[in-house]
N, CA, C and O atoms as a GROMACS GRO file, in nm:
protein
  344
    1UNK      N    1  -1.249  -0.202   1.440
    1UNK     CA    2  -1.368  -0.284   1.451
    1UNK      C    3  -1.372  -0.383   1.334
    1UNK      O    4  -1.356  -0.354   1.215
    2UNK      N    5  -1.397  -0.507   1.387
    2UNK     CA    6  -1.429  -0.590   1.238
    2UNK      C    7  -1.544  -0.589   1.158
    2UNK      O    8  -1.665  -0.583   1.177
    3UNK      N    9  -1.473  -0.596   1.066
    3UNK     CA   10  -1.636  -0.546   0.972
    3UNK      C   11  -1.711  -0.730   0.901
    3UNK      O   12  -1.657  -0.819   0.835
    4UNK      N   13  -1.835  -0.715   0.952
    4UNK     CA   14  -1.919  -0.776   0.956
    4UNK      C   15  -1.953  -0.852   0.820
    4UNK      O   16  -1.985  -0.790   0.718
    5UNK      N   17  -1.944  -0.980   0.827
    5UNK     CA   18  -1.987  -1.052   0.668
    5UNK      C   19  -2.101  -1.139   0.676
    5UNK      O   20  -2.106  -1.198   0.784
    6UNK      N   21  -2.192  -1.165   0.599
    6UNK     CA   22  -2.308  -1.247   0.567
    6UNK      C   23  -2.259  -1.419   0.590
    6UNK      O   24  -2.321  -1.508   0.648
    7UNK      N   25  -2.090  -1.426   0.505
    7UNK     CA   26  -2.061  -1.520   0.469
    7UNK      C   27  -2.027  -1.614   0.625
    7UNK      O   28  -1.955  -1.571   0.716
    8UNK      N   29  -2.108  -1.768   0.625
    8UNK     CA   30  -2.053  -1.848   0.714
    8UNK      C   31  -1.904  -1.836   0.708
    8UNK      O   32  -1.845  -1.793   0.609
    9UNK      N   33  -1.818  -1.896   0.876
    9UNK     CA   34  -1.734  -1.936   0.834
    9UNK      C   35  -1.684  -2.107   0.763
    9UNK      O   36  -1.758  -2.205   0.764
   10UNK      N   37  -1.565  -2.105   0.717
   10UNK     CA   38  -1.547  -2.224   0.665
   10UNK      C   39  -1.434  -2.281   0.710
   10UNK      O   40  -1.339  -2.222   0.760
   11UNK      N   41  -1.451  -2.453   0.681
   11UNK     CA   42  -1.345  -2.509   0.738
   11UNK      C   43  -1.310  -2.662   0.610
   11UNK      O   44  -1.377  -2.683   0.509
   12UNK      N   45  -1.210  -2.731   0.648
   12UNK     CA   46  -1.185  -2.842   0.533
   12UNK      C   47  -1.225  -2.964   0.612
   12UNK      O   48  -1.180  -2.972   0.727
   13UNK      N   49  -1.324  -3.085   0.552
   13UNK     CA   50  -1.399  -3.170   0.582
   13UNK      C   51  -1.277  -3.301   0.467
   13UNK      O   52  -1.305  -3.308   0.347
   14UNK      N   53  -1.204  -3.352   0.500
   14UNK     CA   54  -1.192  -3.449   0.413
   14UNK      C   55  -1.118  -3.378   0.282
   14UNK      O   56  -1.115  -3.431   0.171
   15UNK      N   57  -1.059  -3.251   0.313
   15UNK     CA   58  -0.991  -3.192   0.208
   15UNK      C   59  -1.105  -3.094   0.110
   15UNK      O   60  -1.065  -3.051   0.001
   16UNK      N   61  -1.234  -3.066   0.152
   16UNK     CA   62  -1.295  -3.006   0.099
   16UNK      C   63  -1.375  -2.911   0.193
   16UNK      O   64  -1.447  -2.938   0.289
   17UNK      N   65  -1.334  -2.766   0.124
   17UNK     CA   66  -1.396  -2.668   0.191
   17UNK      C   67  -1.568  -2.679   0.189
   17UNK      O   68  -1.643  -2.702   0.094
   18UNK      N   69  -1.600  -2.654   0.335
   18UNK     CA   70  -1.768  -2.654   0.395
   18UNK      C   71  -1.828  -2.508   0.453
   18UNK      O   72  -1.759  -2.469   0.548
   19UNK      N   73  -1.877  -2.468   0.439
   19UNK     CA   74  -1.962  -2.390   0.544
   19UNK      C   75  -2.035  -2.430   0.687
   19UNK      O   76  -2.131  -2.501   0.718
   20UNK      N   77  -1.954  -2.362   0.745
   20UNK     CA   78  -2.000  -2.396   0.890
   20UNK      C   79  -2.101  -2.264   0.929
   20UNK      O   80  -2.085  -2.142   0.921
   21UNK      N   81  -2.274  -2.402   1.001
   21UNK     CA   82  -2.367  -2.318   0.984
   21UNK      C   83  -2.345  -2.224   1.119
   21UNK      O   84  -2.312  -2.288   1.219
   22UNK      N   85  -2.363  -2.036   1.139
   22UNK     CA   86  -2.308  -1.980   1.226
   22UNK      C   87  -2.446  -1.928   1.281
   22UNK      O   88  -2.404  -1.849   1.366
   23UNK      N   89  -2.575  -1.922   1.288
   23UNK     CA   90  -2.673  -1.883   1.366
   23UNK      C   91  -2.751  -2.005   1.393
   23UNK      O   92  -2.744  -2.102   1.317
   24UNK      N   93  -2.821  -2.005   1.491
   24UNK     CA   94  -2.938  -2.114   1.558
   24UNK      C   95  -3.006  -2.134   1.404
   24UNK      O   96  -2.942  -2.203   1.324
   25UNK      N   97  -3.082  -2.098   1.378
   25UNK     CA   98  -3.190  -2.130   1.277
   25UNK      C   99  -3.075  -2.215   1.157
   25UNK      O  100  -3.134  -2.311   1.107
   26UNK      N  101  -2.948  -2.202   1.110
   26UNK     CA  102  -2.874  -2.266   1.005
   26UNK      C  103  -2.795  -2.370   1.071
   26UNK      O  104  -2.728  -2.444   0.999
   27UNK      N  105  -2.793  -2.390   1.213
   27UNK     CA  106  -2.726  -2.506   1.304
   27UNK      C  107  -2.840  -2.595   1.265
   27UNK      O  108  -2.852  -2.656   1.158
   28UNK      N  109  -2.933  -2.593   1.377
   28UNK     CA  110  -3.054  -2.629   1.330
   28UNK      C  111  -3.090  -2.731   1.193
   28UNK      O  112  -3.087  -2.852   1.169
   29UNK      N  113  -3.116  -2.632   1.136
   29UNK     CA  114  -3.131  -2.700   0.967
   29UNK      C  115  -3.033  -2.813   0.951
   29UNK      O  116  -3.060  -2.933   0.956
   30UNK      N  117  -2.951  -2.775   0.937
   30UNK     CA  118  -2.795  -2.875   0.960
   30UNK      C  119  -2.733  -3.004   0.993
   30UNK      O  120  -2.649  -3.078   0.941
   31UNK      N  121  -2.845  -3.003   1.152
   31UNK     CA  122  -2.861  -3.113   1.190
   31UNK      C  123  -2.927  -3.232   1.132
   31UNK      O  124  -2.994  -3.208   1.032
   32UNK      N  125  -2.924  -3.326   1.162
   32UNK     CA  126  -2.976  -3.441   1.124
   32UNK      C  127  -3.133  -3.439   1.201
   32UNK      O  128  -3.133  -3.416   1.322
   33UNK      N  129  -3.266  -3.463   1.131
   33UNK     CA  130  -3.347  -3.471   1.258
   33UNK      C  131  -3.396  -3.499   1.351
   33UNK      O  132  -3.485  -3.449   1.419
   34UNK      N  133  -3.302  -3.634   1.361
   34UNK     CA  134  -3.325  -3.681   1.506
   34UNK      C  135  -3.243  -3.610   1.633
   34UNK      O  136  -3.261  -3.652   1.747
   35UNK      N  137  -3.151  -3.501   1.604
   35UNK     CA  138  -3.076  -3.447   1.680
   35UNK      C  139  -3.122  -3.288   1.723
   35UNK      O  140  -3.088  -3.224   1.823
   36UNK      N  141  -3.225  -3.243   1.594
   36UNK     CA  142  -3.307  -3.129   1.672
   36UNK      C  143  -3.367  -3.093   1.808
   36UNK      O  144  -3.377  -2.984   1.863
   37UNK      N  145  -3.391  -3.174   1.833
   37UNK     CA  146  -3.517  -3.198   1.959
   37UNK      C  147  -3.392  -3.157   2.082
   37UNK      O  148  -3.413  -3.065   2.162
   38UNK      N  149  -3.265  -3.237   2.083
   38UNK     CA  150  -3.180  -3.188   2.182
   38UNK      C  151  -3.123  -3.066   2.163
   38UNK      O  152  -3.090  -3.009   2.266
   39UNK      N  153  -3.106  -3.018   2.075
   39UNK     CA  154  -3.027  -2.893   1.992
   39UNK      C  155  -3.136  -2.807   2.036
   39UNK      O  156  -3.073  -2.703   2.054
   40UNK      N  157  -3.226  -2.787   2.058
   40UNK     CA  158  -3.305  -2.732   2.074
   40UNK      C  159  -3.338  -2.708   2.248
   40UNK      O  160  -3.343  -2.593   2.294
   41UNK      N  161  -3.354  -2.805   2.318
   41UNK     CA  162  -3.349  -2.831   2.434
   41UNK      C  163  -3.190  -2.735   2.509
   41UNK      O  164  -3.185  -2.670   2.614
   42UNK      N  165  -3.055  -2.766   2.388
   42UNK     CA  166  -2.966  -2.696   2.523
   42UNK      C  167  -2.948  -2.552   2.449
   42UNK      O  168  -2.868  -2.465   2.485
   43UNK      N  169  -3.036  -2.545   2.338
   43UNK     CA  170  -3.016  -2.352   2.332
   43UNK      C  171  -3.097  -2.316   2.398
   43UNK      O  172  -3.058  -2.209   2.444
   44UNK      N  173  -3.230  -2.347   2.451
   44UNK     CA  174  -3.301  -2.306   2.539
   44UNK      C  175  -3.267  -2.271   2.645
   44UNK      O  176  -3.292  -2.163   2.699
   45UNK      N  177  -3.188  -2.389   2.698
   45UNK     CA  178  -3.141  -2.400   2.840
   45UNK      C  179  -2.996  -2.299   2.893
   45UNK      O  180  -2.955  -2.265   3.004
   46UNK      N  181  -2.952  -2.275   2.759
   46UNK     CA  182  -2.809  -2.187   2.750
   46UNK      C  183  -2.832  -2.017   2.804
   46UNK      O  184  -2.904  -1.934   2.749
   47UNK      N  185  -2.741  -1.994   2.939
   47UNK     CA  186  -2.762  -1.897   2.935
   47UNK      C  187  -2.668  -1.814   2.917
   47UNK      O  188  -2.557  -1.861   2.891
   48UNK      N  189  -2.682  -1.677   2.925
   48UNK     CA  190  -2.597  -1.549   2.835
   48UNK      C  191  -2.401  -1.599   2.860
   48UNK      O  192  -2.312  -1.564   2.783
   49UNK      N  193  -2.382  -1.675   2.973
   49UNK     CA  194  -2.268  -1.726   3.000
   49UNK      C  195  -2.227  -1.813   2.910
   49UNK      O  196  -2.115  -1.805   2.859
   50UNK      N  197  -2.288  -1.879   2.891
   50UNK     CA  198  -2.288  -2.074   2.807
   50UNK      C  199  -2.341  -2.044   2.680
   50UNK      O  200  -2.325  -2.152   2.624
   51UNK      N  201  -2.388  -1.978   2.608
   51UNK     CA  202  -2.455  -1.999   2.451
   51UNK      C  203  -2.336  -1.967   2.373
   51UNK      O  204  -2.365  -1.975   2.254
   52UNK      N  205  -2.227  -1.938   2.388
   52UNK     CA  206  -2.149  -1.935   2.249
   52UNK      C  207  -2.085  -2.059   2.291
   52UNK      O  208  -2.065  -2.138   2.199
   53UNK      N  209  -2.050  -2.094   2.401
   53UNK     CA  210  -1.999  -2.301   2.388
   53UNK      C  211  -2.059  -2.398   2.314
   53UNK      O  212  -2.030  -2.490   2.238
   54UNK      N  213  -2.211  -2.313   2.395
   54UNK     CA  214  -2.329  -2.421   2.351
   54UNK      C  215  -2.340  -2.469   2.165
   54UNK      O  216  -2.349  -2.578   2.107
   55UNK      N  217  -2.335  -2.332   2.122
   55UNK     CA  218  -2.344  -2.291   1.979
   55UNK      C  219  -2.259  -2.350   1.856
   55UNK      O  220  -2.278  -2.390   1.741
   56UNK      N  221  -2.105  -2.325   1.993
   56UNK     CA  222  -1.943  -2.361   1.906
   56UNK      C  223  -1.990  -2.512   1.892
   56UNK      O  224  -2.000  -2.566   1.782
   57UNK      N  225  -2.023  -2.584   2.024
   57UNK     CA  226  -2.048  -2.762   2.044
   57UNK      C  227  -2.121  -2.788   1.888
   57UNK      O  228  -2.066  -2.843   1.793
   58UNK      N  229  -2.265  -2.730   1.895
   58UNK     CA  230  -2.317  -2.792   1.796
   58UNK      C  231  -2.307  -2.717   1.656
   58UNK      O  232  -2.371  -2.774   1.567
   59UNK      N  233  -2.248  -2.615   1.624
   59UNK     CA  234  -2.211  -2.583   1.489
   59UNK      C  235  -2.089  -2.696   1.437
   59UNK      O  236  -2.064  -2.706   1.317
   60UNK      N  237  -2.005  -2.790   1.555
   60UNK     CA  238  -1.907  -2.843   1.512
   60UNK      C  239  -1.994  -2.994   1.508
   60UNK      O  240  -1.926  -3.079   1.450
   61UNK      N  241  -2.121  -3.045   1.554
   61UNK     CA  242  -2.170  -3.158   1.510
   61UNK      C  243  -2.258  -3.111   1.359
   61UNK      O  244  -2.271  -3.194   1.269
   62UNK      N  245  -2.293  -3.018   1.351
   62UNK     CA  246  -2.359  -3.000   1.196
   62UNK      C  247  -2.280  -3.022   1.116
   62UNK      O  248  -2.322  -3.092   1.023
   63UNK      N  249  -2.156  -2.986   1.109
   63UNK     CA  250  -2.073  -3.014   0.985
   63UNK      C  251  -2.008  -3.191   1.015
   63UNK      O  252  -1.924  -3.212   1.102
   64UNK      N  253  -2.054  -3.280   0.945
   64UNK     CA  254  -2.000  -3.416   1.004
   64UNK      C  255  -1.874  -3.414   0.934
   64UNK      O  256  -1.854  -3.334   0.842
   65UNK      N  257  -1.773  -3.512   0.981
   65UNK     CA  258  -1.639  -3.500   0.935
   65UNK      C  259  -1.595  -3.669   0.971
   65UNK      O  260  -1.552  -3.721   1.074
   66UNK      N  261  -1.627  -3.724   0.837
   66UNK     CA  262  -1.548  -3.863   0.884
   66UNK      C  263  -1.415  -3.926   0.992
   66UNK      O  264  -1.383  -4.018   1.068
   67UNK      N  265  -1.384  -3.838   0.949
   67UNK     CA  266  -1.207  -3.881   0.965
   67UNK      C  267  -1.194  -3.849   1.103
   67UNK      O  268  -1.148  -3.937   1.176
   68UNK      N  269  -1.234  -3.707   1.168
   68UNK     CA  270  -1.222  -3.690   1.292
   68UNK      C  271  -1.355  -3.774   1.405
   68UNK      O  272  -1.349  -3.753   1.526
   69UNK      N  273  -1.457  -3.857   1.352
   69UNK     CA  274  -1.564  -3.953   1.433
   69UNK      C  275  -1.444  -4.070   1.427
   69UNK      O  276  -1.393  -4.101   1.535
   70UNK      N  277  -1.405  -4.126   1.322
   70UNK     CA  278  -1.319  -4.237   1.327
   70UNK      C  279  -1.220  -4.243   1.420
   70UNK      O  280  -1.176  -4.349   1.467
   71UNK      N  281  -1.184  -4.135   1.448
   71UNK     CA  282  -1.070  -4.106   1.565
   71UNK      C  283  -1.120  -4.093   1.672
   71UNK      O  284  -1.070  -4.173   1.750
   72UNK      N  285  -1.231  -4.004   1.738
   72UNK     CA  286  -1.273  -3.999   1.868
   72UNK      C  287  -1.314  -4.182   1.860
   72UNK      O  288  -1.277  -4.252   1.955
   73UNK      N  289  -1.377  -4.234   1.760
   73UNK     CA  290  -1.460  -4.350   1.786
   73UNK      C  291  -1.305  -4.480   1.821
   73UNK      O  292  -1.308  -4.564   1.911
   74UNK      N  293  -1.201  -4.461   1.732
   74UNK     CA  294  -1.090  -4.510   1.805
   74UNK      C  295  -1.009  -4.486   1.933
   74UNK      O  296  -0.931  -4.567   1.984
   75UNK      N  297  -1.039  -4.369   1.976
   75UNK     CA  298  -0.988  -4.367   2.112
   75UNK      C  299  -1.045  -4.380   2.238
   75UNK      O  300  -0.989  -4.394   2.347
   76UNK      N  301  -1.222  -4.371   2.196
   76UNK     CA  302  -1.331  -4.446   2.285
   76UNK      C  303  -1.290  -4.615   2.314
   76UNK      O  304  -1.306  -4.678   2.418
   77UNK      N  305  -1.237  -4.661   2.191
   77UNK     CA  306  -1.253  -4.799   2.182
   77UNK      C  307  -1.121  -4.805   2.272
   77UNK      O  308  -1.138  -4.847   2.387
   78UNK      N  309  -0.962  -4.759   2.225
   78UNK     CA  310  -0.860  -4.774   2.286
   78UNK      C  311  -0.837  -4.736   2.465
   78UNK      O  312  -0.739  -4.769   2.532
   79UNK      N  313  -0.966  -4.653   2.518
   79UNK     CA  314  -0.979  -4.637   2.652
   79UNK      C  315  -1.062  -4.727   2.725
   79UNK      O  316  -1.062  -4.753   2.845
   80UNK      N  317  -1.132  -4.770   2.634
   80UNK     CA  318  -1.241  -4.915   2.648
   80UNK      C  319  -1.145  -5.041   2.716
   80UNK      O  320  -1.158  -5.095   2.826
   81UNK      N  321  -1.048  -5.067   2.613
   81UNK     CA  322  -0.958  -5.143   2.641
   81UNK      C  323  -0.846  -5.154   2.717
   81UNK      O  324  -0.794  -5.258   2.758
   82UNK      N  325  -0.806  -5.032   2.734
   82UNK     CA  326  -0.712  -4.978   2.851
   82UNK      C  327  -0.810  -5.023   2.986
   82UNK      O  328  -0.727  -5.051   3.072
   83UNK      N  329  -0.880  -5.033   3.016
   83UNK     CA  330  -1.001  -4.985   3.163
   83UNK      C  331  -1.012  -5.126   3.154
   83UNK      O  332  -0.987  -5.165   3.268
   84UNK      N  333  -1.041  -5.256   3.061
   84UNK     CA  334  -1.067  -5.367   3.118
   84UNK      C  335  -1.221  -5.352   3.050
   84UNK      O  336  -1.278  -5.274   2.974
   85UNK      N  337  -1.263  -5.508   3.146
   85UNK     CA  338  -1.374  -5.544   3.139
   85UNK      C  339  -1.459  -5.479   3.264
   85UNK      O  340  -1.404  -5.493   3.374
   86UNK      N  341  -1.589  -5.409   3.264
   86UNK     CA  342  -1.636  -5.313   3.394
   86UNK      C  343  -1.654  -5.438   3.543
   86UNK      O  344  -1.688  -5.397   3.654
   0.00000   0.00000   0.00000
């Protein structure tokens, strides 16, 4: 059995170790506050099937990470341009 720790887990942001927040109430906090109101809306809506996706999704927007937005935000742009004008 694994034995149980207090401690978040952690991950490297830009070469520097973070705490990634691991319960609702420290996701939450985490967020920015204009992003509560939805964060809030899909744990509600999450059921016993979907809440650890739901959870994984937004424990990985609490911790922001430059380098990996710059990249989704470049390959939004590079599929933008692949597709044309709509």
């Amino acid at each position: 059995m694994r034995e149980r720790t207090d401690e978040p887990p952690r991950t490297l942001v830009g070469g520097v170790e973070v705490d990634v927040p691991n319960s609702i109430p420290a996701i939450r906090a985490a967020l920015p506050q204009k992003r509560r109101t939805e964060f809030d809306r899909a744990i509600n809506a999450a059921g016993i099937d979907q809440i650890h996706a739901v959870m994984r999704h937004w424990m990985l927007e609490a911790v922001p990470d430059p380098e990996a937005d710059e990249i989704l935000a470049r390959l939004a742009r590079d599929e933008a341009e692949r597709r044309g004008p709509a």
